[in-house]
N, C-alpha and C positions, 0 to 999 in steps of 0.2 A: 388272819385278816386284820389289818390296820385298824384299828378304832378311833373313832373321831370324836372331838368334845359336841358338844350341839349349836355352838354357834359358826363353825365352820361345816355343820349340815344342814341350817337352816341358809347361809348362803350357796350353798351349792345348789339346793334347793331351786332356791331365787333365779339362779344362772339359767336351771336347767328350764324351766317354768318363761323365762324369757326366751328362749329359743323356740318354743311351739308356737305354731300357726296358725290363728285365729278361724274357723273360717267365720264366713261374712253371713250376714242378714242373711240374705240372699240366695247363698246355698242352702243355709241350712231352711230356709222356705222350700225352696226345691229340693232337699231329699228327704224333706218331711213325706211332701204332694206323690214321690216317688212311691217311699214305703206305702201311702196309702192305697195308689193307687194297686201296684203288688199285692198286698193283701187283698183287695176288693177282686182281682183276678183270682189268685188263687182262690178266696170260697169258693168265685162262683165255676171253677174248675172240679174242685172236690164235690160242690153241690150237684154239676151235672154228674160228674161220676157216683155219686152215690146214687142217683134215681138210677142212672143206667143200671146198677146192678140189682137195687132194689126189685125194677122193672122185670130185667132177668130172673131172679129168681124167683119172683110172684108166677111167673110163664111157668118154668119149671115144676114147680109146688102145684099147682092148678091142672097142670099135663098129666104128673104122678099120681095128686091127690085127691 
């Protein structure tokens, strides 16, 4: 593999660094609100499923025991 001095990787660097896509305010406000909102769903997905089974198996345990 070719090895380079460090001032022709400190420009390539540069180049490549110039070529990415900023995103904006804007998005990145909205896929903040996103993830939040995502997460806020899933607890309250895993929260209902866990009472549900919680629920079930107190039935169970009480039926048995």
């Amino acid at each position: 593999m070719a090895r380079t001095n460090p001032l022709q990787f400190i420009q390539q660097v540069r180049s490549e660094v110039a070529k990415v896509v900023w995103p904006t305010r804007r998005e990145v406000l909205l896929t903040t609100v996103m993830v939040f909102i995502m997460a806020t769903l899933t607890a309250i997905f895993f929260a209902l499923v866990d009472l549900l089974i919680r629920t079930g198996l107190q039935g169970v345990l009480a039926f048995f025991g």
